[in-house]
N, C-alpha and C positions, 0 to 999 in steps of 0.2 A: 503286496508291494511290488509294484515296478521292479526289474533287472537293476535297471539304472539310478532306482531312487536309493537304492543300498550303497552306492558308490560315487553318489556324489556329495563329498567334502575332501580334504586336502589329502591326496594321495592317492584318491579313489579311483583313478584310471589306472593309475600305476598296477595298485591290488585286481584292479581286472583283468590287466596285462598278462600278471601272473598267475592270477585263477585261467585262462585262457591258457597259461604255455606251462599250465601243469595237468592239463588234460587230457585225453585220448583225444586223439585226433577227432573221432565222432561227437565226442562230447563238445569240442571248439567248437564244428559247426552247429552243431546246435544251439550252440550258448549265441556264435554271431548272428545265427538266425533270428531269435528272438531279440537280439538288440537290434538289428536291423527296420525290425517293426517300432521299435520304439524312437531309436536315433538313427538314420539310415547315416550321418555323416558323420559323428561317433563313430559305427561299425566300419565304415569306410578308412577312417582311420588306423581303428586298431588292428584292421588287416592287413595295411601296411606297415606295422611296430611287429605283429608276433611272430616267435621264431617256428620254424618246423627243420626238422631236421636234412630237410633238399636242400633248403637255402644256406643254414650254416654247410653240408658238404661241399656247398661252390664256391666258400670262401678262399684267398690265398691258401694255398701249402702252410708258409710259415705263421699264419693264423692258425691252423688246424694243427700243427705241433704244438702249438704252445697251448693251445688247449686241451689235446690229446695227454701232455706229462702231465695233468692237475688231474685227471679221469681213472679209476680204477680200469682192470682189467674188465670186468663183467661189464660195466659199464659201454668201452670202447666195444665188445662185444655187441653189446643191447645196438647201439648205433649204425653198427656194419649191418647186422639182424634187420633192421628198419630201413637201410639202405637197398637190400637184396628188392623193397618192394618199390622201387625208387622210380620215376618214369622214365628216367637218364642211368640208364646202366653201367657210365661212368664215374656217376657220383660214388658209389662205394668203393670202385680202386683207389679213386682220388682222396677219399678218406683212408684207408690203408694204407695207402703210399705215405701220407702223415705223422703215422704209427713209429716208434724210435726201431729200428731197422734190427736188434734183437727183441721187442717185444711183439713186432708184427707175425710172426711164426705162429706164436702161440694164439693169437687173435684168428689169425685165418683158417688153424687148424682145429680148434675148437668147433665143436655142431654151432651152428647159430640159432638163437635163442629166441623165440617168438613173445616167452612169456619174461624175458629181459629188457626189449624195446617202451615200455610205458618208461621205467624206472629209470632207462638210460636219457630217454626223452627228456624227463623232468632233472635229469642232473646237467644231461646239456645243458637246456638253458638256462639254470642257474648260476650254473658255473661262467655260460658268458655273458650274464648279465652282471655277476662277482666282479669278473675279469675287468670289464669295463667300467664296473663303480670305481674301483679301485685305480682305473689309470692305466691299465695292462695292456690291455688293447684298447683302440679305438673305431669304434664301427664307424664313425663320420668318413676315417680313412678307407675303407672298402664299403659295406653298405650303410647306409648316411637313414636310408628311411628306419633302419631298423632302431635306429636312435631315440631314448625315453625323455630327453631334454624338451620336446616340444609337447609333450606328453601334459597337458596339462586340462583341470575340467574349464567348457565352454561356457560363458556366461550367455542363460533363457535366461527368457522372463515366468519363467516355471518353478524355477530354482527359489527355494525356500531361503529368508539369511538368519 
């Protein structure tokens, strides 16, 4: 069975979205590689929907607060950890700077944590995809592509009814 014959009925891009941004990073691209061969304009899509942790680090400051008070500490840890390997050596202050200004000590004095970044990964984006269900924030207001409203499967004439 096709990648994409498992995912398509109602909701099914969505649940890929998330099987996608609850992955290792290796494992994303491998997964959009393979749908790439299948749907090249699917895959196109969903690489402009999923999160990785560079892009939420660029968001607004007062975006990354209000995300960072819903995050455990290991977590915000795990984050800054995945940052250190960031291509922008600014994204990780930029996220620390974020941090409430007594709990950032303890964040930055802690070893950082290589085998904490999967698990911080998968609560990021949960938590801003939560954030967002909910009305919390709004990504249309800073990044518009990362938005799951358009998210929706493509009608082929492949497609079984």
């Amino acid at each position: 069975m096709s990648l994409m014959a498992r995912f398509r009925k109602n909701g099914g891009l969505g649940q890929m979205l998330a099987m996608l941004e609850s992955s290792t990073p290796e494992r994303q691209k491998h997964l959009l590689r393979s749908l790439q061969h299948e749907d090249p304009s699917l895959a196109a899509l969903l690489r402009t929907k999923v999160l990785n942790v560079e892009r939420v680090a660029r968001w607004p400051q007062a975006v990354l607060r209000q995300i960072a008070l819903t995050l455990d500490d290991a977590t915000c840890r795990g984050i800054a950890s995945a940052l250190q390997e960031a291509a922008d050596p600014q994204l990780q202050r930029h996220w620390l700077e974020a941090l409430d200004p007594f709990r950032r000590p303890k964040i930055e004095a802690a070893a950082f944590s290589p085998e904490l970044m999967d698990a911080a990964r998968f609560q990021l984006f949960a938590r801003v995809r939560e954030l967002e269900r909910t009305g919390e924030i709004k990504l249309a207001d800073f990044d518009p592509g990362a938005k799951l409203d358009e998210l929706t499967i493509p009608h082929s004439s492949s497609r079984v009814a």
